[in-house]
Structures are given as C-alpha cells and as structure tokens.
PyMOL commands that place a pseudoatom at each C-alpha (Angstrom):
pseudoatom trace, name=CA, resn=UNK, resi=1, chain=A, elem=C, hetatm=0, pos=[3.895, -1.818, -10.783]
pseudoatom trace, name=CA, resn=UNK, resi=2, chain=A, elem=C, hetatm=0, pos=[3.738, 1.400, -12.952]
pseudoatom trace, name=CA, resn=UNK, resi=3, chain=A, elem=C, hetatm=0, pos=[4.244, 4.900, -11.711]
pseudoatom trace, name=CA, resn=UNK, resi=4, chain=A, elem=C, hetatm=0, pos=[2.040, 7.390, -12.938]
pseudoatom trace, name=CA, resn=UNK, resi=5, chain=A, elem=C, hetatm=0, pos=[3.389, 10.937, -13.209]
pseudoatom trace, name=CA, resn=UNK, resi=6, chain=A, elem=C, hetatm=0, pos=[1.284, 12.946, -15.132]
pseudoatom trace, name=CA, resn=UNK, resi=7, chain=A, elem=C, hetatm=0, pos=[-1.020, 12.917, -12.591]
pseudoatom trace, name=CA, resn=UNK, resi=8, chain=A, elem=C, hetatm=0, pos=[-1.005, 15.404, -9.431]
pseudoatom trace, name=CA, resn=UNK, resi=9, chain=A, elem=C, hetatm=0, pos=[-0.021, 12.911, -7.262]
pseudoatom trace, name=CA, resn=UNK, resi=10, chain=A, elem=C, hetatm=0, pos=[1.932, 9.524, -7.740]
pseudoatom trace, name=CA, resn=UNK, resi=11, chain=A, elem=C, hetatm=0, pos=[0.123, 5.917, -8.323]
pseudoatom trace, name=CA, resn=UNK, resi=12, chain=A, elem=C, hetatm=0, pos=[2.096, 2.869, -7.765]
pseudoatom trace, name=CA, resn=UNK, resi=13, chain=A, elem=C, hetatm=0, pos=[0.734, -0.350, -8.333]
pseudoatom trace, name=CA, resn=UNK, resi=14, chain=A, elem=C, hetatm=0, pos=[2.216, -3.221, -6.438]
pseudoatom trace, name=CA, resn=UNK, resi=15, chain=A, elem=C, hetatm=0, pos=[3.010, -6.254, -7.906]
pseudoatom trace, name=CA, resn=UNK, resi=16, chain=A, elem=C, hetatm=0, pos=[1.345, -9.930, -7.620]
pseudoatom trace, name=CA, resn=UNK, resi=17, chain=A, elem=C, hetatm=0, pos=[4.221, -10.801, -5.730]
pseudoatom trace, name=CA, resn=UNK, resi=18, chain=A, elem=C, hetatm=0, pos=[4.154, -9.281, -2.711]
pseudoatom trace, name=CA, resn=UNK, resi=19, chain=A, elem=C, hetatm=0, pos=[5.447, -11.822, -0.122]
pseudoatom trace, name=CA, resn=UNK, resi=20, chain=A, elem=C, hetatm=0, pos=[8.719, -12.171, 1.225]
pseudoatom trace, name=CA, resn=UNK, resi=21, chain=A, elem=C, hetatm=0, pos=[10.421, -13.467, -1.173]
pseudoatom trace, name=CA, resn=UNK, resi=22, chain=A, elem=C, hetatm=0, pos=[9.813, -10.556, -3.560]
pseudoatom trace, name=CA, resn=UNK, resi=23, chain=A, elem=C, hetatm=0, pos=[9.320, -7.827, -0.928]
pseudoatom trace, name=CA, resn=UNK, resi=24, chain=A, elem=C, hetatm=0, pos=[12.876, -6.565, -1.365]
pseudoatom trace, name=CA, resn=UNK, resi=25, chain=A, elem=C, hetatm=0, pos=[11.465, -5.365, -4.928]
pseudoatom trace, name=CA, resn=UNK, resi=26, chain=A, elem=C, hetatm=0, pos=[8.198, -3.657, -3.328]
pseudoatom trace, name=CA, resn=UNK, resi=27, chain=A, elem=C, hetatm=0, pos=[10.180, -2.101, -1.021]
pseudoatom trace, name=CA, resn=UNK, resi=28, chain=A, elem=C, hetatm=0, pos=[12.500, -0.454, -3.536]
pseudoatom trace, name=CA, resn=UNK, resi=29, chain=A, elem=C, hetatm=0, pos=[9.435, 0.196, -5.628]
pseudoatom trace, name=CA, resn=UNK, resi=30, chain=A, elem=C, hetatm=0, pos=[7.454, 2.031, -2.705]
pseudoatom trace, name=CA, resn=UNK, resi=31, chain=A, elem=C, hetatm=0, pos=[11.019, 3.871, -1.615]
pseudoatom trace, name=CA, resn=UNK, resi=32, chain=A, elem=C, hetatm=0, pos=[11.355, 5.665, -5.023]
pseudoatom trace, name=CA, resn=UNK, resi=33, chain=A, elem=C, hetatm=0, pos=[7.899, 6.492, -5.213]
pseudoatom trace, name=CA, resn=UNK, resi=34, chain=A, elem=C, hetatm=0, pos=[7.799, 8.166, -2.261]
pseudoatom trace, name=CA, resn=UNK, resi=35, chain=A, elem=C, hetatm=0, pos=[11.036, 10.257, -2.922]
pseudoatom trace, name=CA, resn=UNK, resi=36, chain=A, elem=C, hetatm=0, pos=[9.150, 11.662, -5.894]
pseudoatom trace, name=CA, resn=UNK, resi=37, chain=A, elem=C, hetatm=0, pos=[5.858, 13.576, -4.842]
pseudoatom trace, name=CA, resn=UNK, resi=38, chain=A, elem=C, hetatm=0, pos=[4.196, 14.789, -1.963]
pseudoatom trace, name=CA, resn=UNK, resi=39, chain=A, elem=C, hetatm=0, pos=[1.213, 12.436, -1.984]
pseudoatom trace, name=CA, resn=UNK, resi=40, chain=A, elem=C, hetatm=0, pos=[1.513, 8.686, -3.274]
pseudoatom trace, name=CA, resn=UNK, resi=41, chain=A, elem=C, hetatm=0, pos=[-1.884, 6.568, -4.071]
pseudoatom trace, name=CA, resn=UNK, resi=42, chain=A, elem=C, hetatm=0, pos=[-0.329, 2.992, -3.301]
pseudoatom trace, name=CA, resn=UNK, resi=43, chain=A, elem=C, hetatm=0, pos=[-3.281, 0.699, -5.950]
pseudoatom trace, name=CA, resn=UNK, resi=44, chain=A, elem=C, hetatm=0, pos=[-3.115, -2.902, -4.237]
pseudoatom trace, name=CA, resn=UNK, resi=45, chain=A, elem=C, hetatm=0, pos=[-5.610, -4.347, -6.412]
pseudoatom trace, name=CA, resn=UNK, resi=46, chain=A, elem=C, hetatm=0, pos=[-3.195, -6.652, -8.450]
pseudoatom trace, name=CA, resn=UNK, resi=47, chain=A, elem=C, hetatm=0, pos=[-1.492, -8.475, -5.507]
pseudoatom trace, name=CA, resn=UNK, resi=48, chain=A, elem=C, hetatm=0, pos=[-1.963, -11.912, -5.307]
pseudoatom trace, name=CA, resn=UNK, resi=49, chain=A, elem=C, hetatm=0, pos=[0.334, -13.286, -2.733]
pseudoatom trace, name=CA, resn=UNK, resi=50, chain=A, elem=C, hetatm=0, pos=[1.152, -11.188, 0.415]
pseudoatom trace, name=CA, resn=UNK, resi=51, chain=A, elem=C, hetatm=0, pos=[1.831, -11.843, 3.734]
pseudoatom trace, name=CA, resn=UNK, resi=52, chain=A, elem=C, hetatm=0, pos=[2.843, -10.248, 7.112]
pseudoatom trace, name=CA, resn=UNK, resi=53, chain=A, elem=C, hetatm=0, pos=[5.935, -8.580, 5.562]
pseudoatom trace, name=CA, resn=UNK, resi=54, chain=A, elem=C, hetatm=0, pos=[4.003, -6.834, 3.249]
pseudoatom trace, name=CA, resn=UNK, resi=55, chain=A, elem=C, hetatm=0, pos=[1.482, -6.025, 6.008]
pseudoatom trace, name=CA, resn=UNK, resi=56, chain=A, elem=C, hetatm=0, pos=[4.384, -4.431, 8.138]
pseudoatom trace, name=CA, resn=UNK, resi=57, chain=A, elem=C, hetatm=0, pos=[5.958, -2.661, 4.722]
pseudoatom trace, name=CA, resn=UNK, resi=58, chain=A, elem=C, hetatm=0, pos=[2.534, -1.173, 4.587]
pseudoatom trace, name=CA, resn=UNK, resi=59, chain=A, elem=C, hetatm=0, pos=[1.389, -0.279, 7.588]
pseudoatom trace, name=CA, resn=UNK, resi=60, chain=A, elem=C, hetatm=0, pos=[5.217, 1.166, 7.755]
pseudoatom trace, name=CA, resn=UNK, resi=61, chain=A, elem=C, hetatm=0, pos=[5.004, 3.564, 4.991]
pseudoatom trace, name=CA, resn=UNK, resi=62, chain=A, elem=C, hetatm=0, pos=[1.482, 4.994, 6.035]
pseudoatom trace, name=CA, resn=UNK, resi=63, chain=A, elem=C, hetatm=0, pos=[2.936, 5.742, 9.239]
pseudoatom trace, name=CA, resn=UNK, resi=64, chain=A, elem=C, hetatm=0, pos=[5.933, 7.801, 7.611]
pseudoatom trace, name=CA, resn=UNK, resi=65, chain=A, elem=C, hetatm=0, pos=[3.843, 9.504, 5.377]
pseudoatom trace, name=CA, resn=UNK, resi=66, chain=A, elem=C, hetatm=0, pos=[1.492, 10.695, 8.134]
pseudoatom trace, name=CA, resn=UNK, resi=67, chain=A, elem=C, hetatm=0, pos=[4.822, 11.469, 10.435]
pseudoatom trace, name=CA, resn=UNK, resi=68, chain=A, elem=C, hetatm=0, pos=[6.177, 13.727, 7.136]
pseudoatom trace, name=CA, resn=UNK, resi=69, chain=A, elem=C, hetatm=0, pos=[3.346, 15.394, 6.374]
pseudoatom trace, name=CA, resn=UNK, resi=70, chain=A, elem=C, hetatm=0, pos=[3.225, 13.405, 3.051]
pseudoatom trace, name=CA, resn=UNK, resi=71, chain=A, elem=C, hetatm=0, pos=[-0.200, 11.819, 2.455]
pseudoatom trace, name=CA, resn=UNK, resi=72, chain=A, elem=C, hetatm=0, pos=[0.110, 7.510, 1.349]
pseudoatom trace, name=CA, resn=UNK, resi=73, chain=A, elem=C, hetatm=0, pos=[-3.529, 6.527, 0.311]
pseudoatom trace, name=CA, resn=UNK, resi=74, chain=A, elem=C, hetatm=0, pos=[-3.886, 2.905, -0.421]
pseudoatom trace, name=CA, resn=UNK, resi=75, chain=A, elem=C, hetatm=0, pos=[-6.663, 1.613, -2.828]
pseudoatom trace, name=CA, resn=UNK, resi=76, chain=A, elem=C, hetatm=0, pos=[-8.148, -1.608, -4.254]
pseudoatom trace, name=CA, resn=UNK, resi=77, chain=A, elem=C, hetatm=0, pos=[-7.375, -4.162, -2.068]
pseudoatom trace, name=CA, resn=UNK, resi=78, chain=A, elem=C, hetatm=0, pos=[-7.346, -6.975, -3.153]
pseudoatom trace, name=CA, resn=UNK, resi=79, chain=A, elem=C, hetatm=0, pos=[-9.084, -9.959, -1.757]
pseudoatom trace, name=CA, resn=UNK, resi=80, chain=A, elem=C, hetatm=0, pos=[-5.645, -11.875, -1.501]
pseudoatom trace, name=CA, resn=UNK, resi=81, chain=A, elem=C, hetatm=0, pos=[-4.527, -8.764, 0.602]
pseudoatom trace, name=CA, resn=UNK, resi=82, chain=A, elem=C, hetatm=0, pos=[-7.531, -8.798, 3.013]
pseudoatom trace, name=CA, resn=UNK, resi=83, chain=A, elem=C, hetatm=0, pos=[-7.179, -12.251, 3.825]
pseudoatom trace, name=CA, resn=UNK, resi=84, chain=A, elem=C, hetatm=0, pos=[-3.794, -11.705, 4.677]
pseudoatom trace, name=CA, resn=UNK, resi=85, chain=A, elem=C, hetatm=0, pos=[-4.631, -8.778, 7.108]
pseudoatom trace, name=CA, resn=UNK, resi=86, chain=A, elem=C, hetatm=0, pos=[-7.453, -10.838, 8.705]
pseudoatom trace, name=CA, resn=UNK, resi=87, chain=A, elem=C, hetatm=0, pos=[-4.872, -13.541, 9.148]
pseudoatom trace, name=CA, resn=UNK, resi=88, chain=A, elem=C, hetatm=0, pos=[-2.826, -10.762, 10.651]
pseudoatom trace, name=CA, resn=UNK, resi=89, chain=A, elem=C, hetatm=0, pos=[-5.298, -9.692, 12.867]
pseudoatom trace, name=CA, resn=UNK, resi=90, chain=A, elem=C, hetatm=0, pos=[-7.060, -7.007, 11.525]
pseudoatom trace, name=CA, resn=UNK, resi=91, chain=A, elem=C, hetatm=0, pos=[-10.556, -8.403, 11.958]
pseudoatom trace, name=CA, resn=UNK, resi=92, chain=A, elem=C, hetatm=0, pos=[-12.664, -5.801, 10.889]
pseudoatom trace, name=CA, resn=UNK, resi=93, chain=A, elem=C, hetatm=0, pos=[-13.023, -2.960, 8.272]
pseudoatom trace, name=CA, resn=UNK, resi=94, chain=A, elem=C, hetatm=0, pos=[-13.338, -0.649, 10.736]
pseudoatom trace, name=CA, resn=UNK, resi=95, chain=A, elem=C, hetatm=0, pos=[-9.563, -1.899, 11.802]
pseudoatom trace, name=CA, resn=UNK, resi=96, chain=A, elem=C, hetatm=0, pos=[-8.264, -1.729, 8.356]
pseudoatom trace, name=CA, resn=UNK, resi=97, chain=A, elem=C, hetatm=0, pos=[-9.477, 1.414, 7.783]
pseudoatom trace, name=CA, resn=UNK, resi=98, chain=A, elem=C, hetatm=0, pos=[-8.009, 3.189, 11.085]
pseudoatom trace, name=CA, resn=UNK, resi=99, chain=A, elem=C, hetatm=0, pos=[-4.550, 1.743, 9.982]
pseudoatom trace, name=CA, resn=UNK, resi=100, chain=A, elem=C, hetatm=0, pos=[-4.362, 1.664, 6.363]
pseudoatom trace, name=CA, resn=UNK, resi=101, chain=A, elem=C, hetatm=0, pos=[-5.464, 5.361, 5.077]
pseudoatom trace, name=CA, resn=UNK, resi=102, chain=A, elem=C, hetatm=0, pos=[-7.709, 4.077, 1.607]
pseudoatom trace, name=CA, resn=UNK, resi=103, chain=A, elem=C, hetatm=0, pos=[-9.424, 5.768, -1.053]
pseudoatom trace, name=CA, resn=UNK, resi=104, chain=A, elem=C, hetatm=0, pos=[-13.093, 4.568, -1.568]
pseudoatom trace, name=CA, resn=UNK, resi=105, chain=A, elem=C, hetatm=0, pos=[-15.487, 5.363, -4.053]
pseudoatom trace, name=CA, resn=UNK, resi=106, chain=A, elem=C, hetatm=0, pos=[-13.141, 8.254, -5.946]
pseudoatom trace, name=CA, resn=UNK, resi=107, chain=A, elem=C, hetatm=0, pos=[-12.638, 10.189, -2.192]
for i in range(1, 107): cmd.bond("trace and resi %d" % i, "trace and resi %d" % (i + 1))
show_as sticks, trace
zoom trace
C-alpha cells in the first residue's frame, strides 16, 4: 500500500483487502496515486481477498489511463486476484492481458 516516489513513475501496492468491504480505501488509494504522475505501476501481488468490485475498480482505472494518455501498468498478480478474474470471466491469459495492461518479466 506504499507509494513510491523516487522513482520515474509511481508504484502503488494494493492492500490484502481488496473486496468490497475495504474497496472504498483502494479506491482513495488508486485516486491519489493517479493525481500524482503521469504513469502509475499498480503491484497486485499482496492482495489476498478481491472480488468483482475490485475487478471493475481495475479494469476502470486502466481504461482512464489509456483515455488520458496516462499509462496504468498492473504487476504481480496475485493468485487470489486471478481466481477472482476467472470467476469473473476472464478465462484466459490472453483475456487478462488484452484488459489489464501488465508488466512481465521487467518490460
């Protein structure tokens, strides 16, 4: 849950907690990250419990990024997180990747 800004771009790292009843708090979290820098790195890998509203807060701020000009690159997921976007309907990695914009192997 730490921003990072002595790096080029911004790193959050979402909580555990990332289901509805804390998503209030991810949302504010993601919201002032994204007011800061051009680019945000969004690190997933520590979230334990998630479900569709974290999907949809997601999949929502990729999209404004992309419609801003502002790059949001999601990495780590974490297991807990892909189950929860299979359960969602993403079935594939080929359908995470074309909605979720990730950083793999340091690109």
């Amino acid at each position: 849950m730490a921003l990072n800004p002595t790096e080029p771009k911004w790193s959050l790292r979402l909580p555990a907690d990332c289901s509805i009843a804390a998503i209030r708090n991810v949302y504010d979290l993601i919201r002032e990250a994204f007011g800061r820098q051009e680019r945000l790195e969004i690190d997933c890998s520590s979230v334990d419990k998630a479900d569709v509203t974290s999907i949809q807060l997601l999949l929502s701020t990729a999209k404004t990024g992309e419609a801003q000009g502002r790059p949001v690159v999601l990495t780590s997921f974490s297991q807990s997180l892909r189950n929860t976007l299979r359960r969602a309907g993403f079935a594939s990695e080929a359908m995470i990747d074309q909605h979720f914009p990730q950083k793999k192997d340091g690109t």
